[in-house]
KEKELO-668753 format. One record per residue (C-alpha): x, y, z; residue in one letter; residue number from 1. Coordinates in steps of 0.05 Angstrom, whole numbers. Layout:
N
X	Y	Z	a	NUM
...
END
This chain:
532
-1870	808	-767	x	1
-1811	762	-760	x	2
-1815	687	-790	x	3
-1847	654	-735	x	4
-1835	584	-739	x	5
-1901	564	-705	x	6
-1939	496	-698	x	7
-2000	463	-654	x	8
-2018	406	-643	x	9
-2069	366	-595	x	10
-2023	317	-561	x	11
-1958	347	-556	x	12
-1909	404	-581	x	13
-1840	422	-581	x	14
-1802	479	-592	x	15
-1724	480	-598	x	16
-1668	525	-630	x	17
-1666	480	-682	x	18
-1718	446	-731	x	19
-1675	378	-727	x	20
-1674	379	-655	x	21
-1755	397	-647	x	22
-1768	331	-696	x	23
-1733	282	-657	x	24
-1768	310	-603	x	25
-1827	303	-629	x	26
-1808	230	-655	x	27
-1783	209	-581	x	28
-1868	228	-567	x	29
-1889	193	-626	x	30
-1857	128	-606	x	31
-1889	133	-532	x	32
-1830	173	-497	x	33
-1850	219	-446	x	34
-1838	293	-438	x	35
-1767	277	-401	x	36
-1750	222	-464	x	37
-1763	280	-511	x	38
-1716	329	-469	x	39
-1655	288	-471	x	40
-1661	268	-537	x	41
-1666	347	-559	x	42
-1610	357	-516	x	43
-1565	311	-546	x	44
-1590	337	-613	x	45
-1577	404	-600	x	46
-1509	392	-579	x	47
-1501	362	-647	x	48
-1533	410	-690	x	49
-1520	478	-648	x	50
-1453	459	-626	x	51
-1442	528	-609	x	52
-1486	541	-550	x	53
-1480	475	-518	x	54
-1459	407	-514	x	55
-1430	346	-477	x	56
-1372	396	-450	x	57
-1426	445	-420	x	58
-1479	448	-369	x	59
-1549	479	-353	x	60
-1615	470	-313	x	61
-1674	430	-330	x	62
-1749	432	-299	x	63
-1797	381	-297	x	64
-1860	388	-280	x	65
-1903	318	-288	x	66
-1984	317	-285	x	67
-1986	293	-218	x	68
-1929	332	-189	x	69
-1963	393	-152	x	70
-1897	437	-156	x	71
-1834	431	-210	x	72
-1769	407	-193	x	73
-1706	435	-216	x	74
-1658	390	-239	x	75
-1587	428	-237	x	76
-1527	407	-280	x	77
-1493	472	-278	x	78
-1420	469	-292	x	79
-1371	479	-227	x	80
-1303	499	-216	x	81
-1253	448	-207	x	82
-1229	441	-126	x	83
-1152	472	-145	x	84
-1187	532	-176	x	85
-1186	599	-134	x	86
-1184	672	-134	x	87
-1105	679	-146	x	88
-1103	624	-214	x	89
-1118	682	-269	x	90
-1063	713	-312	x	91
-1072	783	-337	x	92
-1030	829	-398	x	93
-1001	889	-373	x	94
-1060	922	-382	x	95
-1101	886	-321	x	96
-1138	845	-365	x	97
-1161	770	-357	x	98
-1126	731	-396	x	99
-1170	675	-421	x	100
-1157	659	-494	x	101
-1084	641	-499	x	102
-1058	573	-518	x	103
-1032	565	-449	x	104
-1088	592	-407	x	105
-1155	577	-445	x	106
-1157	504	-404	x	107
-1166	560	-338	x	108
-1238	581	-364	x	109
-1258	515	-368	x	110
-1304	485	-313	x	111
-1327	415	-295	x	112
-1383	402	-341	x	113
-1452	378	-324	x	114
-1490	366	-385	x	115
-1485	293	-393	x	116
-1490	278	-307	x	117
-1557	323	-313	x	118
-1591	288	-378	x	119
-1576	217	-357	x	120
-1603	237	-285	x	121
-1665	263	-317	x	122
-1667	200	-360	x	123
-1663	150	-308	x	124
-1713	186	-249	x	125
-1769	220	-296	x	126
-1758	183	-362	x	127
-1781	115	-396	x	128
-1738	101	-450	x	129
-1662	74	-456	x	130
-1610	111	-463	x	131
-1593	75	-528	x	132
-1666	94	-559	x	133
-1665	174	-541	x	134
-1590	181	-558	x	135
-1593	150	-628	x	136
-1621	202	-662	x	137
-1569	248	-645	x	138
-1525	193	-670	x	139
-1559	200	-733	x	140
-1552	270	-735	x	141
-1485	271	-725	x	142
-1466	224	-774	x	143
-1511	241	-832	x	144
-1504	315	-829	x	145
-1549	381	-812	x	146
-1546	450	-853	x	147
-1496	498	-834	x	148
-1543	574	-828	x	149
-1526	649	-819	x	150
-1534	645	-745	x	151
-1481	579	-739	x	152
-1425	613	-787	x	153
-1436	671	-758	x	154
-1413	644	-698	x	155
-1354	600	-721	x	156
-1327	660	-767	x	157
-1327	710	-702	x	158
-1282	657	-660	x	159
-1247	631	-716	x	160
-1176	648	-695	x	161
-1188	616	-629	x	162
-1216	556	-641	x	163
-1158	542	-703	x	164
-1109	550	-638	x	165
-1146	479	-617	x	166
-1113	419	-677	x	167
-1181	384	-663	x	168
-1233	438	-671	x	169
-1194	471	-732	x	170
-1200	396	-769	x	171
-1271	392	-749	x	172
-1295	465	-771	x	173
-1238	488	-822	x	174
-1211	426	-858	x	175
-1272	368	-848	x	176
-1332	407	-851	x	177
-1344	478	-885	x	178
-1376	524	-842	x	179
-1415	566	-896	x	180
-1485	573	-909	x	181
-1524	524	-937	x	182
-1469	465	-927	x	183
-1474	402	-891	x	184
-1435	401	-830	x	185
-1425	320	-805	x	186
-1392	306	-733	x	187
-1368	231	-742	x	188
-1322	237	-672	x	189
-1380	264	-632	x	190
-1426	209	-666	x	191
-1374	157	-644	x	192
-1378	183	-569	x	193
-1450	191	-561	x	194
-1452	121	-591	x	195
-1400	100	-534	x	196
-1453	153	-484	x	197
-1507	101	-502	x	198
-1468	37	-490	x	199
-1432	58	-425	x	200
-1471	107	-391	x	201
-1441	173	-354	x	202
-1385	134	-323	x	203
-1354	139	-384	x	204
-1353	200	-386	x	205
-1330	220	-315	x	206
-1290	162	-299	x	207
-1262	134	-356	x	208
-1232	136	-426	x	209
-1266	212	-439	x	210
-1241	239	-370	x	211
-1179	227	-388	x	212
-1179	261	-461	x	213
-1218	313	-425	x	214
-1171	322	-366	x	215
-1111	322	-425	x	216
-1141	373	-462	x	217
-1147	419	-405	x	218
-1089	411	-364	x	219
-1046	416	-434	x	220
-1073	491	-438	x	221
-1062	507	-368	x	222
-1122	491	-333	x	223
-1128	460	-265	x	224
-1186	406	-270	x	225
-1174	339	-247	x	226
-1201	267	-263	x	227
-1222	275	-181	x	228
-1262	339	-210	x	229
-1301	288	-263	x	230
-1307	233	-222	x	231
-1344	271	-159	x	232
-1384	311	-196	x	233
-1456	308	-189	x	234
-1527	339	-203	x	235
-1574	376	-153	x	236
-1647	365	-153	x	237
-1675	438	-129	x	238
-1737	457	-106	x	239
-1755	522	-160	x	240
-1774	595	-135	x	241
-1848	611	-135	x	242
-1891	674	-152	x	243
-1959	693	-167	x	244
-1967	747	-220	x	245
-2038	767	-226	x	246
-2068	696	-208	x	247
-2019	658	-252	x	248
-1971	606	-209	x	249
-1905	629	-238	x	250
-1846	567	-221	x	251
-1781	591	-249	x	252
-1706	577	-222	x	253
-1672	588	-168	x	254
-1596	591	-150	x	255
-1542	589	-165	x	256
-1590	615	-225	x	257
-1607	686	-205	x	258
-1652	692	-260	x	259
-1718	666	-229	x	260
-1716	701	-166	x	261
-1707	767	-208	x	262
-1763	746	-260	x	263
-1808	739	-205	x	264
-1788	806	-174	x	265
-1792	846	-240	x	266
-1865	815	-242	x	267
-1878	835	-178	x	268
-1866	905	-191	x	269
-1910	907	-254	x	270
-1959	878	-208	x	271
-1968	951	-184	x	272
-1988	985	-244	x	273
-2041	978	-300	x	274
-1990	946	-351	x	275
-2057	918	-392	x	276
-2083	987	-404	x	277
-2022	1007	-437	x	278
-2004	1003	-501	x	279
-1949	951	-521	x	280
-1886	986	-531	x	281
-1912	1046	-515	x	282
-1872	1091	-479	x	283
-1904	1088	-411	x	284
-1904	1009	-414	x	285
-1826	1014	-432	x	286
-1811	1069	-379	x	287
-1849	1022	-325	x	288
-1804	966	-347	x	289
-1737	996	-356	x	290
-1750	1027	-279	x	291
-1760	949	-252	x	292
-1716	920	-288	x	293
-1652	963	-259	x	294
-1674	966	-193	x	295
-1679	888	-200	x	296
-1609	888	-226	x	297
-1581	925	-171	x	298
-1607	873	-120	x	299
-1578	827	-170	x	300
-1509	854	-164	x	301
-1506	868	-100	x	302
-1535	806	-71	x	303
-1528	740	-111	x	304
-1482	685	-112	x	305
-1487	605	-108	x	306
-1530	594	-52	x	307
-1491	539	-31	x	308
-1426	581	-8	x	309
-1477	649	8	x	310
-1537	665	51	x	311
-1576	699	-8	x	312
-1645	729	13	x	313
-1692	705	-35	x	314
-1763	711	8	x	315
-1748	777	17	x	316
-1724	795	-58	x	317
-1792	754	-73	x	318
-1836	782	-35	x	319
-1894	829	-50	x	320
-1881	881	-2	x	321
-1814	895	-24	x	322
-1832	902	-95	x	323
-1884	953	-73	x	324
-1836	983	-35	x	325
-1790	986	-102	x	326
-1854	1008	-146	x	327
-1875	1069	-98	x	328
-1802	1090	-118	x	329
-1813	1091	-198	x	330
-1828	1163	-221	x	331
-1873	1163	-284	x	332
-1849	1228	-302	x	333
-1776	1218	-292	x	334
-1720	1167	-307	x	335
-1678	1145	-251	x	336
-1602	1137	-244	x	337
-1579	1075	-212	x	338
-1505	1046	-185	x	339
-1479	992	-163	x	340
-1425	941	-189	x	341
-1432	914	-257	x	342
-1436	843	-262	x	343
-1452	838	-334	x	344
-1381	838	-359	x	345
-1376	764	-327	x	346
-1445	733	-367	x	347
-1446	713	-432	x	348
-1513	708	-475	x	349
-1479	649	-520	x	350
-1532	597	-489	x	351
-1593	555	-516	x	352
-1668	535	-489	x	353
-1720	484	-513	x	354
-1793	480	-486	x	355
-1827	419	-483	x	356
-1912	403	-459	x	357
-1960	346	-480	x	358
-2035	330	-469	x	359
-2025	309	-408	x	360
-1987	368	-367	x	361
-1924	337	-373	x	362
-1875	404	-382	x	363
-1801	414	-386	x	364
-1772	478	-394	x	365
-1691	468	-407	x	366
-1638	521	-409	x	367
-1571	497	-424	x	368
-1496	527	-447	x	369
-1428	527	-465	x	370
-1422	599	-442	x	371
-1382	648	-498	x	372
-1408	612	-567	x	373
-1354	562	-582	x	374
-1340	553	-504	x	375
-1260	550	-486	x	376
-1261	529	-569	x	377
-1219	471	-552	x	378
-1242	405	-568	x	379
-1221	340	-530	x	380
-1181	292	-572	x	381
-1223	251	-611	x	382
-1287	269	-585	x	383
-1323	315	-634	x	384
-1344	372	-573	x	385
-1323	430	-544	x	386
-1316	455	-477	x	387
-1353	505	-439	x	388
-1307	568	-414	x	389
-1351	571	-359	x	390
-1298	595	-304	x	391
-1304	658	-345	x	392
-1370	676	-310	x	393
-1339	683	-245	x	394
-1319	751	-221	x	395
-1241	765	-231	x	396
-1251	812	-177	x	397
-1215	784	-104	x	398
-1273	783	-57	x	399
-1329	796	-99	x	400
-1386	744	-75	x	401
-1383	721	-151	x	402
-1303	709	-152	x	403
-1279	635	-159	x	404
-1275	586	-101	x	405
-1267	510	-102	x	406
-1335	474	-124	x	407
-1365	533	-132	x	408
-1421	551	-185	x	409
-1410	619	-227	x	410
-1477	652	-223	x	411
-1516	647	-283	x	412
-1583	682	-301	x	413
-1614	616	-339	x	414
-1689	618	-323	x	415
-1723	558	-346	x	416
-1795	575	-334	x	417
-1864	535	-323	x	418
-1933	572	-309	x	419
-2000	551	-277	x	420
-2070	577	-280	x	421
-2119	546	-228	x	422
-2074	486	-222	x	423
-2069	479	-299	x	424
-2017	485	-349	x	425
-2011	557	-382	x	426
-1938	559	-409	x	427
-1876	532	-412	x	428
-1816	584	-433	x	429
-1748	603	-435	x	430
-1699	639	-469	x	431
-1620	646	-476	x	432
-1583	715	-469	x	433
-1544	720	-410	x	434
-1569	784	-375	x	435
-1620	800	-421	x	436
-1652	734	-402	x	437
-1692	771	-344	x	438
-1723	819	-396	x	439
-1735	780	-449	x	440
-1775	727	-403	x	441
-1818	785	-368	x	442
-1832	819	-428	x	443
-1868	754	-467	x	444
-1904	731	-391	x	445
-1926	804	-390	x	446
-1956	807	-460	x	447
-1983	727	-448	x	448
-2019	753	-393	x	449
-2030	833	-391	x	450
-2045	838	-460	x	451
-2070	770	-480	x	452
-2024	762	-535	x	453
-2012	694	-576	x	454
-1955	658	-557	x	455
-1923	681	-620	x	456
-1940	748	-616	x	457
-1906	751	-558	x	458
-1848	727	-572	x	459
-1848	757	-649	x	460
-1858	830	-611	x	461
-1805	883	-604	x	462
-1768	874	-550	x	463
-1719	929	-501	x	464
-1669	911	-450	x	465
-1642	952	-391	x	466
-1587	941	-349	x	467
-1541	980	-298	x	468
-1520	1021	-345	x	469
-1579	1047	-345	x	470
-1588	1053	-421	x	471
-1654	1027	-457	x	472
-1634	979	-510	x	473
-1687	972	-564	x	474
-1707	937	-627	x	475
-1706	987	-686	x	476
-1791	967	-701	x	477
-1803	1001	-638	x	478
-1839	1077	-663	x	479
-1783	1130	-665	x	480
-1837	1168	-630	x	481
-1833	1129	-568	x	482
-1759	1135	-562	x	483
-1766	1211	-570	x	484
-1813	1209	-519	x	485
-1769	1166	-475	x	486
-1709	1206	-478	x	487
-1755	1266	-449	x	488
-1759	1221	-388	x	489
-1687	1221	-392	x	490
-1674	1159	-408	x	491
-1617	1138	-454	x	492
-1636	1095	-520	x	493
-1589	1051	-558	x	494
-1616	1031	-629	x	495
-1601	948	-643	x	496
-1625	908	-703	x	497
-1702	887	-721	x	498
-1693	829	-698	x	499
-1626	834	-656	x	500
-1595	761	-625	x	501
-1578	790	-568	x	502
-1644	797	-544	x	503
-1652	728	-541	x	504
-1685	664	-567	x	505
-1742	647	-530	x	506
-1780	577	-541	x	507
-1850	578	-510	x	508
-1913	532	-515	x	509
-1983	559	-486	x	510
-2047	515	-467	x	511
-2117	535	-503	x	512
-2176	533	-477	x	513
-2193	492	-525	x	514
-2138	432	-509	x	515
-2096	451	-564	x	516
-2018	461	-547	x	517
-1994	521	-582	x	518
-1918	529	-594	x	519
-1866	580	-625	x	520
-1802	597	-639	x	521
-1766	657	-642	x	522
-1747	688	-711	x	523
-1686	714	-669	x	524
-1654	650	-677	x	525
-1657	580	-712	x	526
-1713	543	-673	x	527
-1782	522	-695	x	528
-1839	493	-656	x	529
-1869	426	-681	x	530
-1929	397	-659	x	531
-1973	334	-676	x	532
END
């Protein structure tokens, strides 16, 4: 078993990618902060002390679902492109490929970011606390210093030669601060403009001093955002996409997230067989998964985009009788081959969640990013963050439903998650992982609720991803046997690590029976669940 950074508690818990973050979580609680208090401060943490996931130059989605609320609402900050962007702006080598690293064409990948519109939105509708009092930790943080681990060099080391192309992000992370293990990594620029956040508010950042050292930064490596860009941009407050697996309420999100709709789908499908009766990672339980989850990805593919420029059929991708239709098509003796266009190549698994629940049935469930790790790598002068390459989640391909247009959201597969059981909370979850976010968030519901699992369990367990390549990616604990066994089916099998990254970080808290909140963390990543 994996270290499981685990915790309970009877009034509240909170689990993050990052001890600091889930303490000043907890603290926000401890102080009388809500659920929504506790959010923004961990997301202003996080962007301190996981700068390479996400931060002030990113976006994401955020659901809230209060006591008295009867359904979740989805508060979306995703990142757009800027209104000059289009189909026609990308430059390629001579070999047809994007190019989206240069100094003079890294500012093109970067969209309009979200992050701070969306937290100060949740703040000031569903929270109770000032802005000063939730961003001050984070202040702290930033100026006082957090340990550098494996996971964070490990990161900084693999994009090292772009981000020394930026003169701010090589002082920060190559001259200021040394990115090894075990060192103290302090942010005093990013301290200085959260501390500038708290005093002025969002207009700051959108209309004033920032947008300009934002705009600057871009424009200077040949992007097309404009202070116009900052100063329109705004959240959306979305209703999320509904299911019912097996009596449990399911509330996950919805576009221009595709991730929710296919969650739901992919449980769906399981609906129709016996999943409890089968042994965990078994290879009937795997073979019944890796069948739903490519004939959910071919849907995917083939039929999602922002919802706002595209007439996407989510009722019917949702709907029971089309996922019987789908599981009356899996073969239990057979593997099948699937087509369709690969969307992958455009979605990046670089991305962070935190899951948040207290005594009362408060929940949030956030999901938030800076796309690649290290984003565009360039950091606005003076600032202390970087910027999301967000644009590079669009489809390079002219006329693809996915390809850039003005305003428009890349598709994303971010799935915060909230669950019910007779109108009480169950779960809150999430993970990170681009693509792989679909499986890794079926796979710990499924073992919550086919196989009664612990929360920790769940998420500690082996995990396998499928995609349209239709190759079964698995966690080397998984038996050898069972991979034997699959390949029979005809299946293809690709070996990754243990306990492999890129199968995601998921953050989940459970309800007892009891009225104890358990939470976990998963040994994937950094995070740790706290509760009190």
């Amino acid at each position: 078993m994996g270290v499981i950074r685990k915790s309970c508690g009877r009034r509240a818990v909170v689990s993050t990618g990052r001890v600091e973050a889930s303490k000043i979580g907890i603290e926000i609680l401890k102080k009388g902060g809500n659920a929504v208090d506790a959010a923004v401060a961990v997301g202003f943490a996080l962007g301190v002390c996981e700068p390479s996931t996400s931060g002030l130059g990113g976006g994401g989605f955020m659901m809230i679902k209060h006591s008295k609320q009867e359904i979740p609402i989805v508060i979306d900050f995703r990142e757009c492109a800027p209104r000059n962007a289009n189909e026609d702006m990308w430059d390629f080598d001579e070999t047809g490929k994007v190019l989206t690293r240069g100094e003079k064409t890294a500012g093109k990948t970067v969209a309009v970011p979200g992050e701070v519109a969306g937290l100060f939105y949740a703040l000031e509708n569903y929270g109770t606390m000032p802005a000063e009092e939730v961003i001050s930790p984070a202040i702290e943080l930033a100026e006082k210093g957090f340990v550098v681990t494996k996971l964070m060099q490990k990161h900084f080391t693999e994009y090292e030669k772009y981000l020394r192309m930026c003169p701010e992000s090589e002082d920060l992370y190559f001259k200021k601060n040394n990115i090894k293990v075990g060192k103290i990594c302090r942010n005093y620029n990013l301290a200085n403009t959260l501390r500038s956040l708290a005093k002025y508010g969002p207009e700051w950042f959108y209309k004033g001093e920032l947008a300009r050292k934002i705009i600057d930064c871009v424009r200077q490596r040949g992007g097309v955002m404009t202070l116009q860009d900052l100063e329109e941009y705004k959240v959306t407050v979305r209703e999320p996409v509904i299911g019912n697996y097996r009596g449990y309420t399911i509330y996950s999100n919805s576009l221009p997230s595709s991730g929710g709709i296919h969650i739901i789908q992919t449980l769906n499908i399981l609906e129709n067989f016996d999943v409890g009766s089968m042994e965990v990672n078994s290879a009937e339980y795997i073979h019944i998964l890796s069948e739903a989850f490519k004939k959910v990805y071919k849907d995917r593919a083939e039929n999602m985009a922002d919802g706002d420029f595209y007439k996407v059929p989510i009722k019917g991708l949702v709907s029971k009788e089309y996922a019987k239709k789908i599981a009356s098509e899996i073969k239990l003796d057979r593997c099948t081959k699937i087509s369709a266009e690969d969307p992958w190549k455009y979605e990046h698994d670089d991305t962070t969640h935190y899951s948040i629940g207290d005594s009362q049935g408060n929940m949030v469930s956030v999901t938030k990013t800076i796309n690649h790790f290290c984003g565009a790598c360039m950091i606005p002068q003076g600032t202390g963050f970087l910027l999301n390459d967000t644009m590079n989640d669009f489809s390079f391909v002219k006329g693809n439903i996915n390809a850039v247009e003005p305003l428009k959201k890349p598709l994303s597969t971010m799935s915060p998650t909230i669950i019910m059981k007779d109108n009480k909370p169950f779960a809150v979850l999430g993970s990170p992982g681009g693509e792989r976010i679909i499986c890794n968030v079926v796979q710990v519901i499924s073992k919550l609720i086919d196989h009664k699992m612990s929360i920790d369990a769940a998420i500690d367990s082996a995990r396998i991803t499928e995609n349209l390549k239709c190759r079964i990616y698995y966690e080397n604990r998984i038996d050898s046997k069972v991979i034997k066994q699959l390949e029979a089916l005809g299946h293809e099998t690709e070996k990754v690590m243990d306990y492999d990254v890129r199968m995601g970080g998921v953050q989940g808290i459970i309800y007892m029976d009891d009225g104890t909140i358990e939470g976990a963390a998963d040994p994937r990543r950094d995070g740790e669940a706290i509760g009190y």
